[in-house]
N, C-alpha and C positions, 0 to 999 in steps of 0.2 A: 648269705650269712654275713655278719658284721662280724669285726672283731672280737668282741667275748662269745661269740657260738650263738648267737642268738636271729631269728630269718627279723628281717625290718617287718616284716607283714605282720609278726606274732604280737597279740594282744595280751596285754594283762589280763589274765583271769579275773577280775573285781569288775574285770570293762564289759565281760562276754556277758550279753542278753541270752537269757534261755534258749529263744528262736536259733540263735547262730550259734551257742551251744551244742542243741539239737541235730541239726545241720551238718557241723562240723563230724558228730558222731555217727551219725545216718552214712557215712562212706564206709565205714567198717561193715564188712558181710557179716551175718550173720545167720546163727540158724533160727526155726522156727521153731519152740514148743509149745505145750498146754499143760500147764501144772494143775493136777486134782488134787481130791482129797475129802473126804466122808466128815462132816460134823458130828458131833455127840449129837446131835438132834436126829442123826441120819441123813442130813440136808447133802447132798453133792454142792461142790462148788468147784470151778475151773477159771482160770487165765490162760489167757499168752502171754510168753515171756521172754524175751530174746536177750535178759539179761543173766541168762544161764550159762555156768563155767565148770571148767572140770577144777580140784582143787589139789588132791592127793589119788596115788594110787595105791599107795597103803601106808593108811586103811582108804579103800576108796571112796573118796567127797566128793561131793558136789555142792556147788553153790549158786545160790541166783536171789535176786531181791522180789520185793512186794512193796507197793505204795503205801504211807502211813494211811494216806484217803482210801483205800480199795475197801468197798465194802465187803470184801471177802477176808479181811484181818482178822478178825475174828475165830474165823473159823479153822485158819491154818495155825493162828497162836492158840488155839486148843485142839488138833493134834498133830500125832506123833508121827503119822506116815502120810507120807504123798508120794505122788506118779509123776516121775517126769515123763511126759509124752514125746517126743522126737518128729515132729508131723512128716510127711511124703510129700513128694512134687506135687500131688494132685490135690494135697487136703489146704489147700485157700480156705477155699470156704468154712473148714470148722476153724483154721486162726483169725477168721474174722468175726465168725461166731463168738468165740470166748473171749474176741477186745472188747465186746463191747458189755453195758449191763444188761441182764436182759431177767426174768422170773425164774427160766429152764431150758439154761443154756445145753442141758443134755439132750432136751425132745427129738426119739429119732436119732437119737447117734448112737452106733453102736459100740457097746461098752464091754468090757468084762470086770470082775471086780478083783482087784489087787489086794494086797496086806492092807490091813486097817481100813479095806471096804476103798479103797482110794478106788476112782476108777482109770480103768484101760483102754483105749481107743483104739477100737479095731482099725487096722488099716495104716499105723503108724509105722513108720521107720525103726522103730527102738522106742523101747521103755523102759523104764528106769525107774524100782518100787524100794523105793529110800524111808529111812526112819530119820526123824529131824536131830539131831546132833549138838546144834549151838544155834543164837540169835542173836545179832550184834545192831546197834543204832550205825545207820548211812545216811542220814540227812533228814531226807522227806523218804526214805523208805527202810524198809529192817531187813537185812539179808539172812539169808535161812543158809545152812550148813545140811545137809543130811548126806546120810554115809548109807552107801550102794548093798541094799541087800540081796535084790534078783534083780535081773535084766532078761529081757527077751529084745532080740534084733533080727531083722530082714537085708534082704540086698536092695529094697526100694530106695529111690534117690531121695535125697532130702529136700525139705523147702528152704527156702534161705531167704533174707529180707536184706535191701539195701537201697540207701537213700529214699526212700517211704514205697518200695515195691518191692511184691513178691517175685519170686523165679525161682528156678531148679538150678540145682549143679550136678553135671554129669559128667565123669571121668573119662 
C-alpha cells in the first residue's frame, strides 16, 4: 500500500478490459444455480447463474441478474415466479446444460413443477420458488428481486464455481 491506502498494483477502473475484469472476479467462489420459469406461451426457460445473492431476511429476497442479450428476457420480464435452483456436487452437467443456448434445454431432466408452472430440478441441493418483486437497470443486464415463498432443501453438497471450474465444497 502506498500512502493514501491505495495497493501500486490497483488500476483505474476506466483502464480494466472486460477479460481482466472477468478474471479478477472469477477468484470469488461461488455457488452454482439454474433459474426457471414457465412463459405465458407455456414455453420453459432456464439459466445458470452465479450472480445469485441473498438480500433480506424479512421479508426474505433474493436477488440475481439476467443479461439484456439473454434470449430468455423475455420470458422472465413477463412472469411473476421463478425457481431458484441451488445445483449439487454432481449436477455439472445440467449447469452446463443451461449456459448454453440450446431449443430444450429441459430434454430428459427431471423436473417437478413449482408456483407459476416454474420448474424444479430434481436432484438439487435447495430450491427456492420466488415471485418477482422489483426490476432495476445494472448496465448490460436487469437484476430481478424476488421474495422467498417456499423452499425445499437437502443435505447434498453444493456445486460451486471458481476461476472458470467447477467443484464441490464439503464441510
Amino acid at each position: 500500500m502506498n500512502a493514501n491506502g491505495s495497493s501500486e498494483r490497483s488500476q483505474l477502473l476506466a483502464d480494466i478490459d472486460p477479460a481482466t475484469y472477468r478474471s479478477v472476479l472469477g477468484r470469488f467462489v461461488t455457488g452454482v444455480t439454474v433459474i426457471t420459469a414457465r412463459g405465458p406461451d407455456d414455453r420453459t426457460v432456464g439459466l445458470t447463474v452465479n450472480s445469485f445473492n441473498t438480500v433480506s431476511l424479512d421479508p426474505p429476497l433474493v436477488l440475481w441478474s439476467l443479461a439484456l442479450k439473454s434470449p430468455s428476457l423475455a420470458v422472465f420480464r413477463a412472469q411473476n415466479w421463478v425457481a431458484v435452483n441451488i445445483l449439487a456436487h454432481d449436477q455439472r452437467d445440467l449447469a452446463l446444460r443451461f449456459s448454453k443456448p440450446a431449443e430444450d434445454k429441459f430434454r430428459g431432466v427431471a423436473v417437478q413443477e413449482g408456483l407459476g408452472g416454474a420448474p424444479l430440478l430434481v436432484g438439487a441441493t435447495a430450491c427456492l420458488e420466488c415471485r418477482i418483486r422489483h426490476r432495476y437497470p445494472g448496465g448490460d443486464h436487469e437484476i430481478i428481486v424476488g421474495r422467498i415463498v417456499r423452499t425445499e432443501a437437502s443435505d447434498r453438497p453444493p456445486l460451486v464455481f471458481h476461476r472458470g471450474q467447477f467443484g464441490a465444497f464439503t464441510c
